[in-house]
C-alpha positions, 0 to 999 in steps of 0.5 A: 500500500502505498504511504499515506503521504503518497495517497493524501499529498500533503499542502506542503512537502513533508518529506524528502524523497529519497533519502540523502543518506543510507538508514543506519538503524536508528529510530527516534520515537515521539509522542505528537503532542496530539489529544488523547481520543479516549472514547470508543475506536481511538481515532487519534493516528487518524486525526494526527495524520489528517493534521500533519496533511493540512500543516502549514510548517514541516514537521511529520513521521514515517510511521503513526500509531494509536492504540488500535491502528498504525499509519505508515505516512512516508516510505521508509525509503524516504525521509521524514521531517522528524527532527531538527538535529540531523537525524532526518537522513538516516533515521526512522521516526516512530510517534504516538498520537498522543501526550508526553503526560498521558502515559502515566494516565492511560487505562493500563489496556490502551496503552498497551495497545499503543506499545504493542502497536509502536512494537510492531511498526518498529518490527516492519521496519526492522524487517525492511532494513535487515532485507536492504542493507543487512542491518540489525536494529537491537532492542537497546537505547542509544545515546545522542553521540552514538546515534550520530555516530552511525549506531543502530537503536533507540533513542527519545526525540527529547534525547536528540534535541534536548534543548527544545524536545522532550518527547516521548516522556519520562513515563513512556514505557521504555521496558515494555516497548523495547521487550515487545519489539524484542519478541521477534527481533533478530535472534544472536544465534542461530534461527530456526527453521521456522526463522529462515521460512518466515524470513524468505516470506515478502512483505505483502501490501496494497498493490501487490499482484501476482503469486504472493498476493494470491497466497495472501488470500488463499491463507485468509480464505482458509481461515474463513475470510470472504475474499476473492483469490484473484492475486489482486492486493486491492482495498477488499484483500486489504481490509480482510487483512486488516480485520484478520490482524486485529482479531489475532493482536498483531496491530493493523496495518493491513500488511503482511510481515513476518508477525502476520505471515507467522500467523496465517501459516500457523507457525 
């Protein structure tokens, strides 16, 4: 599926396109500063990126989350207008849509739902990343000087530019957050089969055609989905996809990574 940037273009460029310099690892986790949508489904990704469309000033992330949905706004390819510090280049930016304040207040399953989702969108990246440039994100914080010195991790935005940022907060839940990202991160020795299957697998999303998209729908029809084997990645694949994930926890970004793929062969 294309980035939701690419299919809402924006009133003015919030991204760069492609990047000027290879991704090294490192991503820089925010909080949008945005109000927390507390009654009923959380549209508050929905909102920040709606926002982030129609902002006059740069200013945007790679990839968006609430507490039931994620939202890639900008290909990892490209650049995001994350950060002021010199981070843009080469880092992944990962925000919450919400308050630096309100971890500290969310009902204890909404914010899980926000890690369990910022975990997820950290995975995909970590996935794309180790497929194009053979780099391993470890489920550790980095520090500034690291982060600019090439070194692949995890690092506040308040962290990059403390001097004006502090973001995502002093109560994010760092430990649950990096152990949920760590459930399926690179494993240090050897993996498994079930590891090397799930790692020759593409990633499958909107637009795709062909074998892998026909094998997306032919799993999804086994498991009782109403879908059409016609090898077509198009918006009914994609929503069958989407309510797949969320019935089984997996986020819902409507793509197939390696959490899905895990899921829909049963390993």
């Amino acid at each position: 599926m294309p980035a939701w940037l690419r299919d809402n273009p924006p009133a003015r460029s919030q991204y760069r396109s492609p990047r000027r310099a290879r991704p090294t690892g490192l991503v820089v986790v925010h909080t949008a500063e945005s109000v927390l949508d507390k009654i009923g489904p959380d549209t508050g990704a929905e909102a920040v990126a709606r926002f982030i469309q129609g902002r006059a000033t740069p200013g945007s992330y790679h990839v968006l989350v609430d507490s039931d949905s994620i939202i890639e706004l900008i290909d990892f390819d490209d650049e995001a207008y994350g950060d002021s510090t010199g981070s843009n280049p080469y880092a992944m930016h990962l925000s919450a849509a919400c308050r630096t304040t309100d971890w500290a207040q969310m009902a204890p399953v909404r914010r899980a739902g926000f890690v369990d989702n910022m975990a997820a969108a950290a995975r995909e990246y970590a996935g794309w990343i180790e497929a194009r440039y053979g780099v391993i994100i470890p489920a550790h914080r980095v520090t500034r000087a690291q982060s600019a010195a090439g070194l692949a991790g995890f690092i506040s935005h308040g962290e990059r530019d403390p001097g004006r940022r502090s973001d995502p907060g002093a109560d994010f839940p760092w430990a649950d957050f990096l152990a949920a990202f760590a459930d399926e991160a690179p494993p240090a020795t050897q993996p498994t089969e079930t590891e090397v299957i799930v790692a020759s697998l593409p990633i499958v999303k909107r637009g795709a055609r062909g074998d892998s998209a026909r094998r997306v729908q032919a799993l999804l029809l086994a498991a009782h989905h109403a879908i059409t084997v016609d090898g077509e990645f198009g918006p009914s694949t994609h929503s069958e996809v989407v309510a797949y994930q969320r019935h089984r926890g997996l986020g819902s970004d409507g793509i197939i990574g390696p959490r899905t793929w895990r899921s829909l062969l049963g390993l």
